[in-house]
C-alpha positions as CSV (number, residue, x, y, z in Angstrom):
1,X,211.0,-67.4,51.9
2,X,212.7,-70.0,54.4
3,X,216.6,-69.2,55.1
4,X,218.6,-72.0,56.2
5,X,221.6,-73.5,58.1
6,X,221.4,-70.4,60.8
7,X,222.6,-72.2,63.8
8,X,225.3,-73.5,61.4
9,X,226.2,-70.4,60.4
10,X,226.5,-69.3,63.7
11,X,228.1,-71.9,65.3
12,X,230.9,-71.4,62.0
13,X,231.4,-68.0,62.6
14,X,232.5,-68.6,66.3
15,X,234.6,-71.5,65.1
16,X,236.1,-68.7,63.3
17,X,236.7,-66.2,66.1
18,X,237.9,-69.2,68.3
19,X,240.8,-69.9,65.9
20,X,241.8,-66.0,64.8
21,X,241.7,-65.6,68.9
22,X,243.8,-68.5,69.4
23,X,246.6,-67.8,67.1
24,X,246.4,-64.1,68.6
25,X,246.9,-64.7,72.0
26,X,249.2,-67.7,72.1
27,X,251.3,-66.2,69.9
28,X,251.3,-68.7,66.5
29,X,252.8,-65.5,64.3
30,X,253.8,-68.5,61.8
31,X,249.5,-69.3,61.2
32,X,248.6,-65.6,61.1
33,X,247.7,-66.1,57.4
34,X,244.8,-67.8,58.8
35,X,243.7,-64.9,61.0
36,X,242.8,-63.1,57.3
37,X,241.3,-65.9,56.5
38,X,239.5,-67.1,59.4
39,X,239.0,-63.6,60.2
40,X,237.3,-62.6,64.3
41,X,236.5,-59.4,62.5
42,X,234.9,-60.6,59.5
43,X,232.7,-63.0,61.7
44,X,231.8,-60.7,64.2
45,X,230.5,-58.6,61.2
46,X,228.2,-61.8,60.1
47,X,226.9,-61.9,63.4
48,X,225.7,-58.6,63.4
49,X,224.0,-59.2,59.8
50,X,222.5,-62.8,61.3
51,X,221.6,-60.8,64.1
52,X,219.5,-57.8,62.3
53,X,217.6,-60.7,60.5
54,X,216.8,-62.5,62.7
55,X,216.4,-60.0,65.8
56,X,214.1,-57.8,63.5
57,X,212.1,-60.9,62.2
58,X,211.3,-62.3,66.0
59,X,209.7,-59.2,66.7
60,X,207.9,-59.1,63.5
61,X,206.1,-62.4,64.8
62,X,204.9,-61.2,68.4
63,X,205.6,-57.2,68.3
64,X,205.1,-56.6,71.9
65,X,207.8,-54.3,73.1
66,X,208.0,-55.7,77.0
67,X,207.9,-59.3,75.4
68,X,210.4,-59.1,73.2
69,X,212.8,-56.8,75.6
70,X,212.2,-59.8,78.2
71,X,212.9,-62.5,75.5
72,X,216.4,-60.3,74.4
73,X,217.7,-60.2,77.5
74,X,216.5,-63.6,78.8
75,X,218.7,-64.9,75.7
76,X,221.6,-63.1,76.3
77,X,222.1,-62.3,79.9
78,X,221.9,-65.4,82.3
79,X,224.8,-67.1,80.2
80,X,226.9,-63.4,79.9
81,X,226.8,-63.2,84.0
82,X,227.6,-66.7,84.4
83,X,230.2,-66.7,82.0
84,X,231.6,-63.3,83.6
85,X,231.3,-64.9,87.0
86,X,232.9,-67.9,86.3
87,X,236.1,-66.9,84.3
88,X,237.0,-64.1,86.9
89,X,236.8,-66.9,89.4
90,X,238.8,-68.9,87.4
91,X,241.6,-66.5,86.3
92,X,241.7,-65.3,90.2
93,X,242.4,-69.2,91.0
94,X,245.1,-69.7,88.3
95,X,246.6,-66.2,89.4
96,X,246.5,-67.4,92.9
97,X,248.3,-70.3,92.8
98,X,250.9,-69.1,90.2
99,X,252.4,-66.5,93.2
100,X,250.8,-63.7,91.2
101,X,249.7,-60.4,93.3
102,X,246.0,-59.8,92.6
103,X,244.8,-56.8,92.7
104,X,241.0,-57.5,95.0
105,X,240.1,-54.0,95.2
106,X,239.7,-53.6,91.4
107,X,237.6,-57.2,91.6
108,X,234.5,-55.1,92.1
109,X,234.9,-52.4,89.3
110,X,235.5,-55.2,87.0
111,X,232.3,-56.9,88.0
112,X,230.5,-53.5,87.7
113,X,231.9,-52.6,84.5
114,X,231.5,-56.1,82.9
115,X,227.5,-57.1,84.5
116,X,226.7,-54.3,83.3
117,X,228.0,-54.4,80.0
118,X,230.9,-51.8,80.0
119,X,233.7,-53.7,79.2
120,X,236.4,-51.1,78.2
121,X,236.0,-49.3,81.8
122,X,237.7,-52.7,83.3
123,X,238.5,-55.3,81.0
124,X,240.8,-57.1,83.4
125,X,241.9,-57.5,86.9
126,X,245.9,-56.7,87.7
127,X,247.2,-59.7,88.4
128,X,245.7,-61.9,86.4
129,X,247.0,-63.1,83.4
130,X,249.4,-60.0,84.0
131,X,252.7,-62.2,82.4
132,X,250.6,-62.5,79.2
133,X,250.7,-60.6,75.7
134,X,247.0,-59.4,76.4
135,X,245.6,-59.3,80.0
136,X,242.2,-58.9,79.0
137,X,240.0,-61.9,81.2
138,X,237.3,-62.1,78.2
139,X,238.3,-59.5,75.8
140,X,235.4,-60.8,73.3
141,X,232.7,-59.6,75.6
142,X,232.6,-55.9,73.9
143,X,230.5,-57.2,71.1
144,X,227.3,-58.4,73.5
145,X,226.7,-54.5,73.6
146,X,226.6,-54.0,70.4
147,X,223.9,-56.3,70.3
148,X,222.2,-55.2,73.4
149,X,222.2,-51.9,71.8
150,X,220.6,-53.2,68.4
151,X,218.0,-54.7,70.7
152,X,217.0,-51.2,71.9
153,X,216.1,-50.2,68.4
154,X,214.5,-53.1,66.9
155,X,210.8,-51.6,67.9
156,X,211.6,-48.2,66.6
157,X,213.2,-49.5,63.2
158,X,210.0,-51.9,62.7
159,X,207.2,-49.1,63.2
160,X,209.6,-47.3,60.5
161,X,209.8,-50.1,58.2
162,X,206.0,-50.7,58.9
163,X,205.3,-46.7,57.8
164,X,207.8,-46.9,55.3
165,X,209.9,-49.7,54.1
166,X,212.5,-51.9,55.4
167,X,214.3,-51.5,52.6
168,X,214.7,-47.7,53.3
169,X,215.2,-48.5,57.2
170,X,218.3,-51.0,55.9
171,X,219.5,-47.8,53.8
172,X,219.6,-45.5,56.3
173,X,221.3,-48.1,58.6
174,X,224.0,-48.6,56.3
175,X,224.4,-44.8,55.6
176,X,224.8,-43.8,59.2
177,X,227.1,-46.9,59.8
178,X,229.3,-46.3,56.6
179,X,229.6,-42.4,57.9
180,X,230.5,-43.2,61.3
181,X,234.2,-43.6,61.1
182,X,234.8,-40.6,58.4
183,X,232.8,-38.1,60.9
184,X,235.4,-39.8,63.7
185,X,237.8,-38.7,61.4
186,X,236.7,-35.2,60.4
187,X,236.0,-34.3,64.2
188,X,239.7,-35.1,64.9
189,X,241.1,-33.2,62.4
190,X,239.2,-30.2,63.1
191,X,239.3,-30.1,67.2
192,X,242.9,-31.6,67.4
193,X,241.9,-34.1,69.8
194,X,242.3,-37.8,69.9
195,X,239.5,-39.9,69.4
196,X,240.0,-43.4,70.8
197,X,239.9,-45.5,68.1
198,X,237.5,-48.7,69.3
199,X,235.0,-45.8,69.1
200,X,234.8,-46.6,65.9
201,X,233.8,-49.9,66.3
202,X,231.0,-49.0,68.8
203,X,226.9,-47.8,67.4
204,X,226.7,-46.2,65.1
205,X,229.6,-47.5,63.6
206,X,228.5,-51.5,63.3
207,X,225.0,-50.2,62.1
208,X,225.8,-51.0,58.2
209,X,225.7,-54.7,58.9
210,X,222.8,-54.9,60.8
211,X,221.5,-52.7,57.7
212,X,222.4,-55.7,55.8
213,X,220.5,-58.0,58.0
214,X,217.5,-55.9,57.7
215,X,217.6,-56.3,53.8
216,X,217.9,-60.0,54.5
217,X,214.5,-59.3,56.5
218,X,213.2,-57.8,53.7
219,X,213.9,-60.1,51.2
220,X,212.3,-63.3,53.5
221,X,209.3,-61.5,53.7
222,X,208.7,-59.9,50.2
223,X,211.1,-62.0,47.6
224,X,209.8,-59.7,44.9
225,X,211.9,-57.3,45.8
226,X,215.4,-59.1,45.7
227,X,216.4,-56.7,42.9
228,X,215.5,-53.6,44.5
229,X,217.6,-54.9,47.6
230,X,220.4,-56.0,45.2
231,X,220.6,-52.5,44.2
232,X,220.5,-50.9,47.5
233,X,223.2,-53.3,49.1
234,X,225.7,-52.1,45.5
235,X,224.6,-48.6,46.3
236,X,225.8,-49.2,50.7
237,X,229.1,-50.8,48.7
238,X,229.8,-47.6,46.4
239,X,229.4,-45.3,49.2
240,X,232.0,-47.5,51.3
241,X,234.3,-47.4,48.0
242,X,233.7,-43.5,47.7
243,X,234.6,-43.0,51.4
244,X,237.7,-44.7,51.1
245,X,236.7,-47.6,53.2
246,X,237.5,-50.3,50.3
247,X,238.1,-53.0,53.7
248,X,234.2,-52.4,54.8
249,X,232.9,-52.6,50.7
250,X,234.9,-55.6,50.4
251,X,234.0,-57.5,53.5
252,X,230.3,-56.4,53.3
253,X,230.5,-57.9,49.8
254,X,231.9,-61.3,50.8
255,X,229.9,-61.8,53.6
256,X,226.6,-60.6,52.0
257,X,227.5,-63.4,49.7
258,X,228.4,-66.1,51.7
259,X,225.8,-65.6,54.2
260,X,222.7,-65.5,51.3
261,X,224.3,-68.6,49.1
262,X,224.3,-70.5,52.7
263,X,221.1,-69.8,53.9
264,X,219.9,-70.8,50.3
265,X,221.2,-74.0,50.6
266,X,219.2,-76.9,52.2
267,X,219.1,-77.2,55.4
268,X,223.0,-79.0,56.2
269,X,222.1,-82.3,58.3
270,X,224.1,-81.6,61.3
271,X,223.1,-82.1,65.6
272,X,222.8,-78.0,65.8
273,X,219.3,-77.8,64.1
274,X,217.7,-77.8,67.6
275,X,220.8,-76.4,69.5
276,X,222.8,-73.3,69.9
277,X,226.2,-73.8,71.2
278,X,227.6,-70.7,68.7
279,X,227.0,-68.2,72.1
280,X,228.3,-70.5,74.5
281,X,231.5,-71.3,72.0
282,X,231.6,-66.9,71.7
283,X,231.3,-66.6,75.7
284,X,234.0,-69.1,76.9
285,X,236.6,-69.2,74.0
286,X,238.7,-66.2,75.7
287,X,238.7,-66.7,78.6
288,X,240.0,-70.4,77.6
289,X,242.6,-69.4,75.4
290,X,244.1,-67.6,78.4
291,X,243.8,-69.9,81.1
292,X,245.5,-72.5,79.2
293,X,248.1,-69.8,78.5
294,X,248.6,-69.7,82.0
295,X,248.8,-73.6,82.1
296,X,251.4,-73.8,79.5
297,X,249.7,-75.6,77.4
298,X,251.2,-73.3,74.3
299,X,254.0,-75.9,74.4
300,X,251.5,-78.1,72.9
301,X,251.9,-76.6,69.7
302,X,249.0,-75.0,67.5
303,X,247.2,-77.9,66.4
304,X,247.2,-79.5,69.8
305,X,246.6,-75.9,71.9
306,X,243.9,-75.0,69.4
307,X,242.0,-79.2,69.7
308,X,242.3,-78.4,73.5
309,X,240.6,-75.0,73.1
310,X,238.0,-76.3,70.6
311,X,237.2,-79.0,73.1
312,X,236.9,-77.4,76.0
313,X,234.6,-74.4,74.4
314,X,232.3,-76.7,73.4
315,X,232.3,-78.6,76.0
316,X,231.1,-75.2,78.1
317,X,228.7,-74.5,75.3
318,X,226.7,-77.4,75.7
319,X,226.6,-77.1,79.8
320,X,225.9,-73.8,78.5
321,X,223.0,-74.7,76.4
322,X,221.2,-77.3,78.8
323,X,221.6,-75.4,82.0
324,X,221.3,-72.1,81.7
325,X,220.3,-70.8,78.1
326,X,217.7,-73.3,77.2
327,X,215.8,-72.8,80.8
328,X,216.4,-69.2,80.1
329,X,214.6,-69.3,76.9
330,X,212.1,-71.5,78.6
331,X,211.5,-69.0,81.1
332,X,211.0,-66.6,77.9
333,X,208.2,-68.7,76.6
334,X,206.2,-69.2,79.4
335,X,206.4,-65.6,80.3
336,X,204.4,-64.8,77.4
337,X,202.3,-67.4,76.9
């Protein structure tokens, strides 16, 4: 079975985070009804199922561990560091020449922290973007773990689904993942101590939707058993609804939904068939929002700050795309040929 529109779906979902992120950190409290509806959460969340289907089914095709390791990280990292590099630069610059006191000696701890994929330890620098509502330099970044993470377990999950099923791989996923936040919960209660709440939002916690993806995996492979998934993503809803978690049943339901009636669809005629720009657009769209922040260019308004943010993000993507990411995957390919 062929899924469609991907790289559409993609590219959507960070057109989605781009706006919710926009309104958040310029402070547009008057369009916050669109942050429910365009939702960062919500499209993080569809990345994460995109990402378990599609992760999961490129090792299926060439299931070489050091391959596909190489391949994952070629994908993902030269554009992370560059992005990293470049926007600390940047927001040092604007810093700089707005008479702000930068902090230098906490440069290198950020660059520590965020190379190697630790985020929370530094998310910013003190100084820059110090007069702003968030100070965070690229406070999307936290999610590229996540994945990295995933990656990790992509060999393990398919010599499981391979012994046993995907389906039950995709269950178990969605189990752990649903129970995540409630054991959070119970350990507090019973050792009095507070529990920082993004740990919620770190593995295991995400795993349900990459549980989802793997269904999707599933499905592509063996349509017979559409029903028997059907059932299995109702059951990883119920258990949601019975742990009092009716935000995760409902957004695993609408999401689930969307993402399988667009991927059914035929293939949208768009110039993103044979480009990704939705990483670049994920990678720069922060760090944007704030330096034109910094600019002023919140005078602008919200349709005119929000154009200027679009524009610029994908203008970055698509440097993005033909200099580093595309060589990068390029490099991946000749590496295992």
């Amino acid at each position: 079975m062929k899924f469609n529109n991907i790289a559409e779906l993609r590219l959507l979902f960070a057109l989605c985070v781009v706006v919710s992120h926009t309104i958040q950190l310029a402070g547009f409290k008057q369009y916050d009804a669109w942050r429910l509806i365009l939702s960062s959460e919500v499209a993080v969340q569809a990345f994460f199922i995109l990402s378990g289907f599609l992760v999961l089914g490129s090792y299926a095709r060439t299931p070489q561990i050091g391959g596909f390791y190489l391949r994952r990280i070629l994908r993902i990292y030269p554009a992370y560091v560059v992005a990293v590099l470049l926007f600390l630069a940047l927001g040092i610059a604007q810093a700089r020449s707005l008479g702000a006191d930068v902090h230098f000696s906490e440069v290198g701890r950020y660059l520590v922290a965020n190379l190697s994929l630790l985020n929370f330890l530094q998310p910013g620098v003190t100084g820059v973007f110090h007069s702003h509502a968030y100070t965070e330099i690229n406070g999307a970044l936290w999610t590229i773990k996540i994945e990295m993470m995933f990656y990790a377990l992509v060999p393990l999950l398919h010599a499981c689904g391979r012994r046993w099923s995907f389906r039950l791989v995709a269950a178990m996923l969605m189990i752990i993942g649903l129970c995540w936040r409630p054991l959070l919960d119970l350990l507090q209660a019973s050792t009095g101590q507070n529990i920082h709440p993004s740990l919620a939002h770190q593995l295991p916690g995400q795993l349900h939707f990459f549980g989802l993806g793997v269904l999707l995996f599933d499905l592509a492979n063996r349509p017979a058993h559409r029903f028997g998934n059907a059932w299995i993503a109702l059951g990883a809803l119920l258990l949601a609804y019975t742990l009092g978690d009716m935000r995760a049943a409902l957004q695993m339901l609408l999401v689930s939904l969307f993402i399988f009636a667009a991927t059914h669809m035929r293939q949208w005629r768009t110039p993103f068939e044979d480009a990704d720009f939705s990483y670049g657009v994920y990678l720069s769209h922060f760090p944007i929002i704030q330096l034109l922040i910094g600019a002023g260019a919140a005078s602008l308004g919200a349709g005119g700050f929000l154009a200027l943010v679009l524009v610029l993000a994908t203008a970055y993507a698509m440097a993005s795309w033909h200099r580093v990411e595309r060589p990068a995957l390029q490099l991946a390919r000749n590496a295992a040929a």
